[in-house]
N, C-alpha and C positions, 0 to 999 in steps of 0.2 A: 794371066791369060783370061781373058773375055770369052764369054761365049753367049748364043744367041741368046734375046728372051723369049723367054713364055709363057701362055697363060694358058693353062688347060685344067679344062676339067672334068674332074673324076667323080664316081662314087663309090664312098667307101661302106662296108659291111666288118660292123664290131661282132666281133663272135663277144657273148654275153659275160668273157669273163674281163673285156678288154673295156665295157659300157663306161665304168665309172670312172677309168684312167684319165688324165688329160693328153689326150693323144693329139689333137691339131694344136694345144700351144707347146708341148715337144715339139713338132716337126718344126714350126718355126723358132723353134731357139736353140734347135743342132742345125739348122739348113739353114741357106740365104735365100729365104722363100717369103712371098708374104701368103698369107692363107684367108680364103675368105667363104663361110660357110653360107652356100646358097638354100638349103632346106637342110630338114631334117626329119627323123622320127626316131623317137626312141621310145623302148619299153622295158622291162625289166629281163627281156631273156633276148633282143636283139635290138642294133641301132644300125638305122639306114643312113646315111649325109651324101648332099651332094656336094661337093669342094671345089674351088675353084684355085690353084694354084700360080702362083706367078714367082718369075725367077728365071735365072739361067740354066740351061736345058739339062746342062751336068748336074749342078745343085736340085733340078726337079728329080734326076732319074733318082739319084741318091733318095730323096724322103720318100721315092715314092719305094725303094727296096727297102729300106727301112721300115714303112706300116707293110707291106709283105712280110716282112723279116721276123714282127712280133705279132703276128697272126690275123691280120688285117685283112679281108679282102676289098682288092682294088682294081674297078671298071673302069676305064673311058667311055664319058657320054659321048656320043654319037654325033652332037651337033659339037664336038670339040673346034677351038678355032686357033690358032698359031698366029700370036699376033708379032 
């Protein structure tokens, strides 16, 4: 089964215990996502990233329950776009 693509993106927030983890090349090597990180900032007690995700809509929702799941918090930017 196919399903649509998409490319959106998010910002995620590393609570400080998650900073050092490789948590974007997990998501793409459990998900069929490619991932692509548009900024960043990180610091020793919080990390910002803006992420751009592309993939089919099921395979996005998955990664995106997944960084929820191990303590990630995850926005949608605003100028998000559905391509």
């Amino acid at each position: 089964m196919s399903g649509f693509q998409v490319k959106k993106r998010v910002y995620l927030t590393f609570p400080q215990s998650l900073i050092k983890e490789p948590v974007v090349y997990n998501v793409g090597k459990k998900f069929k996502v490619v991932t692509n990180i548009r900024t960043a900032s990180v610091t020793e007690e919080m990390g910002i990233m803006a992420l751009e995700i592309t993939g089919e809509e099921g395979e996005y929702q998955k990664a995106v329950e997944y960084l929820r799941g191990i303590g990630m918090r995850v926005d949608p930017i605003e100028m998000d776009v559905i391509e």
